[in-house]
N, C-alpha and C positions, 0 to 999 in steps of 0.2 A: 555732672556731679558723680563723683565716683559711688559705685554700691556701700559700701560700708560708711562713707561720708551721709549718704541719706537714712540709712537704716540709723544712725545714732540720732541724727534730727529728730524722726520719727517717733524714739523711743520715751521723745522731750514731749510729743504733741499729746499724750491721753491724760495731760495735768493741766490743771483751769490755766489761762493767762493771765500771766504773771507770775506764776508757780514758778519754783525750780526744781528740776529733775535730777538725779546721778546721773553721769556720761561719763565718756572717755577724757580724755584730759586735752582739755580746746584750751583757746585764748580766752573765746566768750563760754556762758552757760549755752545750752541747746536752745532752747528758746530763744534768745536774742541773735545766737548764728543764725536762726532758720529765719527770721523778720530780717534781718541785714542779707541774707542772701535773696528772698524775695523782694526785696526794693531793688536791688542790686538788677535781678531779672525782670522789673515792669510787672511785678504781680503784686495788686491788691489783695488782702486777705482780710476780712471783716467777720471773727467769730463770733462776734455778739447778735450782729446782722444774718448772720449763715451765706453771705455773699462770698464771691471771689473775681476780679475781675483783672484783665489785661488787654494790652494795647493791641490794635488788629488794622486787617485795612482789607480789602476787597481783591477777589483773582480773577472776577465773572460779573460781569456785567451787563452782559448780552445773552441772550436763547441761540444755542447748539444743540438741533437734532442729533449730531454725529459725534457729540461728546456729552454724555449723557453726567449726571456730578454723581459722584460716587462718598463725597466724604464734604461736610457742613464745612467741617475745618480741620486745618493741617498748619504745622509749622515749618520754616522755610526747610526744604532738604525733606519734606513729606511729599507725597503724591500731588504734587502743586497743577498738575493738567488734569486732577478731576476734581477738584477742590474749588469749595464755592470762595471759601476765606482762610485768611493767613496769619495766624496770631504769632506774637513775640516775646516767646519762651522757651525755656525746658521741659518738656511734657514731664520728666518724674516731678521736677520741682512744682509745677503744677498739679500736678497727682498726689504728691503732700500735705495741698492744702484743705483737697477734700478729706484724707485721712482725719486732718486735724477738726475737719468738722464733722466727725463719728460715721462718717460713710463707711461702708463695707461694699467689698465687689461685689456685683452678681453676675448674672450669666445672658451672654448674646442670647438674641432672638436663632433657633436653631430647626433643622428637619430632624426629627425621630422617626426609623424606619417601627411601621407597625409588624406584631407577630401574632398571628404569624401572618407572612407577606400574603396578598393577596394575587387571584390569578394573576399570570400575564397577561393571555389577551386582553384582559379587561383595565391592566396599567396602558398598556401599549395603545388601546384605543382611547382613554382616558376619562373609561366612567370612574375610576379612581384612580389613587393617588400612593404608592407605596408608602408613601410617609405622613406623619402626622407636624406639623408645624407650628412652636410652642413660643411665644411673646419673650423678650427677656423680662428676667427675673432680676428684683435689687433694688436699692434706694435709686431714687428719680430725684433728677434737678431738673429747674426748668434755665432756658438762654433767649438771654436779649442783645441787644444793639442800644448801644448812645452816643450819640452826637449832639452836636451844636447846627442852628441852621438858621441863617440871618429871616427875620421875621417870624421864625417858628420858635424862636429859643431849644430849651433843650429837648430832643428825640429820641423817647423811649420806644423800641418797637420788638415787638415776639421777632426770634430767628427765624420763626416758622412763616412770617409774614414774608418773607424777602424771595418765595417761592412759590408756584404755582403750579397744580395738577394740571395740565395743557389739555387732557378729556373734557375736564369740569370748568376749566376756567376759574377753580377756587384755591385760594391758599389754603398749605397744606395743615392739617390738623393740630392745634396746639395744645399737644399730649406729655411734653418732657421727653427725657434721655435719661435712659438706665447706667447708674454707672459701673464699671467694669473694671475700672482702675488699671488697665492692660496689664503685661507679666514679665517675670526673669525669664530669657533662654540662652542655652548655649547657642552661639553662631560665629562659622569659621569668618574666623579674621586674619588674611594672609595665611601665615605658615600654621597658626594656632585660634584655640577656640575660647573665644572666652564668655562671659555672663553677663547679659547686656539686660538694660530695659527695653522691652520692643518698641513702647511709642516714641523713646528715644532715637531706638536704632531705625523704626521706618518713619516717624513724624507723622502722625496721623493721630488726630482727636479723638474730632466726632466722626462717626458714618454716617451717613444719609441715605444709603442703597442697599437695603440689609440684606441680599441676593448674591450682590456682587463684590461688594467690602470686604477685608478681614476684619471683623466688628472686634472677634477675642483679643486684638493687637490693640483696641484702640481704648480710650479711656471713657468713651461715650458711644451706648448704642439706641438706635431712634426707639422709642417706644412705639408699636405697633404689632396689630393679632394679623393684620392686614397689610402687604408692603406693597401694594398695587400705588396707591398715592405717594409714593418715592418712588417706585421705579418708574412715574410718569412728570415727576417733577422736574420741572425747569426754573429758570430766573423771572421773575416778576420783575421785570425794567423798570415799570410805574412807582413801587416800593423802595426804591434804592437811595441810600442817603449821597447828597452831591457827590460827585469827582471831588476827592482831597480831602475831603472832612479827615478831621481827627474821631477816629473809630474809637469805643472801646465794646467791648462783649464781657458781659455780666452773668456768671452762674449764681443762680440763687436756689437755696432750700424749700423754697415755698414761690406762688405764682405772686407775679409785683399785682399791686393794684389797679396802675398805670399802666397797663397794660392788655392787650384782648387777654382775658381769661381763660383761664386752663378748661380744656372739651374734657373729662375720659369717656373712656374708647367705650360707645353703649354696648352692651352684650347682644349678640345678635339671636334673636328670637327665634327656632324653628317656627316654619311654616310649612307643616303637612300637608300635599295634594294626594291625588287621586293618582291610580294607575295609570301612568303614560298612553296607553292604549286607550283608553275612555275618557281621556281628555284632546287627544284627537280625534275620536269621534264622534263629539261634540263640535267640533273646529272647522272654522270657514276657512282656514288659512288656507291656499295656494299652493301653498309650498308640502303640503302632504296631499300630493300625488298617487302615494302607494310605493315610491323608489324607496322610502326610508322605513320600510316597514317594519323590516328584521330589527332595527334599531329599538322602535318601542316597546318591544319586551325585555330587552336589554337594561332599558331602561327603567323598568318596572314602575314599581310605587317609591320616589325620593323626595325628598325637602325640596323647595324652594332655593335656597343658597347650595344644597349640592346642582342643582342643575343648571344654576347660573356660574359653578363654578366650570362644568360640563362646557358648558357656553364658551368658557374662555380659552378653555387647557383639551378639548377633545382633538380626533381626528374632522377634519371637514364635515365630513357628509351626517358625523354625527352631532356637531355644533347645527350641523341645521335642523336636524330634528328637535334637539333642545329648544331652539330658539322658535321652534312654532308649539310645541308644548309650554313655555312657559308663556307665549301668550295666549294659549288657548286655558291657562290656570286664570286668566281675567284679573291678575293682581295686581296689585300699585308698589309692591316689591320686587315686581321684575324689573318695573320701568328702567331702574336706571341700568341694571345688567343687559339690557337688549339693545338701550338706546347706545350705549357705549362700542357695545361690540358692530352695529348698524355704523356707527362712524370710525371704529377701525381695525376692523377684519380685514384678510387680505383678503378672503372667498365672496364671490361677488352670490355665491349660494347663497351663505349662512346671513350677507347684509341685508338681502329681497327679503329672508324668513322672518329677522329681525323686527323690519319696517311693516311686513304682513302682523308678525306679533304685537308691534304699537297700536295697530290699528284696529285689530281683535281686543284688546285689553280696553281700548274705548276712551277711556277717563281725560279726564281733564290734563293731568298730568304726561299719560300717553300722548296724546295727540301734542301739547304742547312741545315733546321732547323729537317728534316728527317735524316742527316748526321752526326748532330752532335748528335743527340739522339742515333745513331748506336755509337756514337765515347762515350760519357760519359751518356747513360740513363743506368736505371735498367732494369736486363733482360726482363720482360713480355717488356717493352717498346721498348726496341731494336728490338724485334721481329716482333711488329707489325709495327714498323719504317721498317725492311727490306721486309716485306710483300706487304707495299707500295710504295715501291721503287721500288721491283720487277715490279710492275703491272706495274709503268709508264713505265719503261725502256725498257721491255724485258729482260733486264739482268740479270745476279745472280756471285754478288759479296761477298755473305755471311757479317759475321758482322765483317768486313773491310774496315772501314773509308776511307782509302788512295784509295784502286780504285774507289772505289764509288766519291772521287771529282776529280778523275780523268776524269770518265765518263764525270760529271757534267760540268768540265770543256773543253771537246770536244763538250758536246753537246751545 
């Protein structure tokens, strides 16, 4: 659709339906062009409902480590090798419809450098972070899937369902998408530059990588303060409507009924510890030695979530000292920070420190998240999960899941 052909539609949408608007001089009023051009395109528009839906079909259907999905959805002639799904449209004409249901842009999920910057050495080892990282901003839709399916009748399911964290084993959180409404830019075309729409010109919706997308280009960015659970997301194979169904994908204004219910994102609570130094020396852990010494004053007195984030983003030698302070903080807010990084660190340091810190923290929880890394981790990590098991217990149940919560469960 040429630019000033949309821009006069548009000018038709902020009057009720069925109104008529002034325009330029059409065949039809603007309203009835813009309804006959989206039937035209396979796009439903239901402003009474706050829906909008269109035809789609599937690009992924199998788990790739080596192609990680970078965009929910794209249109053909979009980034189709990272893309989960392929709908059957015009992204502006599609970006019209949310106009006409009083969305306004807002803004991707972004890094803002702090000021002033903080040391180096202390970026470069990674007790912090130069920048601050800030949620997108803007009205929020949420996306589903519908289909037909012999014996099941019709199948409504969350977008969010059709994926899965590969860490946690959980489908990814059903939070909505920020919408962004993508933009005009100048970009060379052959000999000359002209004013294109970008989700036009690149075909790209939704984002789903919010790291590695260009999310500003797209018309939809994932809502998240946290994009660990997308950049570990893969395909849920279990989830998937048959080979051939007739797809459609539903934006709606509000979360359907029928569906899992919308999460928001809880606020994450500081939890104040104690000085690094006087939390390991309190600590049975193994793994403080003395090698890591210079580290805990370094590390001084931080939160809970700064050191698990320490955990994730430092240099080696200093993720291991993290990871035997935060189990020597004895919290049940580490658990899943330690057990995570226990099953995929590449430092065979930092996963011993880990599996010492599950076993320090003690709980229920701890120990369980030791058990099931013996039940589904990868061998180095199984091993230093029964290493740590060992020590708390006394026992030796080798890497046998079932006595190990049998234990768990007498003791």
């Amino acid at each position: 659709m040429a630019a000033m052909g949309l821009t006069a539609l548009l000018a038709a949408l902020v009057v009720a339906p069925g109104a008529r608007a002034a325009a330029p001089q059409e065949a039809l009023p603007p309203v009835e062009e813009f309804e006959r051009r989206l039937e035209a395109d396979g796009i439903g528009l239901d402003r009474a409902r706050g829906e909008v839906r269109v035809r789609g079909s599937l690009l992924r259907r199998r788990r790739s480590a080596q192609y990680p999905i970078e965009y929910g959805l794209v249109v053909a002639g979009g980034f189709v090798h990272e893309a989960f799904g392929v709908i059957q449209c015009t992204p502006s004409l599609l970006n019209a419809c949310f106009l006409a249901l009083g969305l306004e842009p807002g803004s991707p999920r972004r890094r803002v450098m702090k000021e002033p910057l903080p040391p180096r050495e202390e970026v470069e080892a990674g007790l912090v972070e130069p920048f601050d990282v800030l949620p997108p901003e803007g009205d929020r839709v949420f996306l589903y899937a519908i289909w037909e399916e012999e014996g099941a009748g019709t199948v409504v399911r969350a977008f969010e369902d059709f994926f899965v964290d590969v860490r946690k084993r959980r489908p990814l959180p059903m939070r909505g998408y920020v919408y962004l409404g993508s933009r005009f830019e100048e970009v060379q075309l052959g000999t000359e530059k002209k004013r294109v729409f970008i989700a036009d010109y690149e075909g790209n919706i939704v984002t789903l990588h919010p790291d590695k997308s260009r999310a500003e280009n797209c018309l939809f960015d994932v809502y998240s303060f946290d994009d660990e659970p997308y950049v570990w997301a893969d395909v849920d194979e279990d989830r998937l409507p048959p080979d051939g169904a007739a797809l459609e994908f539903v934006f709606t204004l509000l979360p359907r009924a029928d569906a899992r219910p919308f999460e928001p994102e809880p606020p994450i609570e500081a939890v104040p510890l104690p000085h690094a130094r006087e939390l390991a020396g309190g600590s049975r852990n193994p793994c403080l030695d003395g090698s890591g010494e210079a580290w805990l004053d370094r590390l001084g007195e931080r939160e809970l979530h700064e050191l698990s984030r320490i955990l994730r983003r430092g240099r080696p030698p200093l993720r291991e000292v993290a990871a035997a302070v935060l189990g020597a903080s004895r919290h049940d807010a580490a658990v899943d920070a330690l057990s995570l990084s226990l099953r995929f660190d590449r430092s065979a340091d930092v996963r011993l420190a880990c599996a010492y810190g599950l076993g320090e923290i003690g709980t229920t929880p701890a120990l369980e998240a030791l058990i099931d890394v013996i039940a589904r981790g990868a061998p180095p990590a199984r091993e230093d999960a029964l290493t740590a098991l060992r020590w708390v217990s006394g026992e030796d149940f080798g890497l046998r899941p079932l006595p190990w919560r049998g234990w768990l469960a007498r003791r």
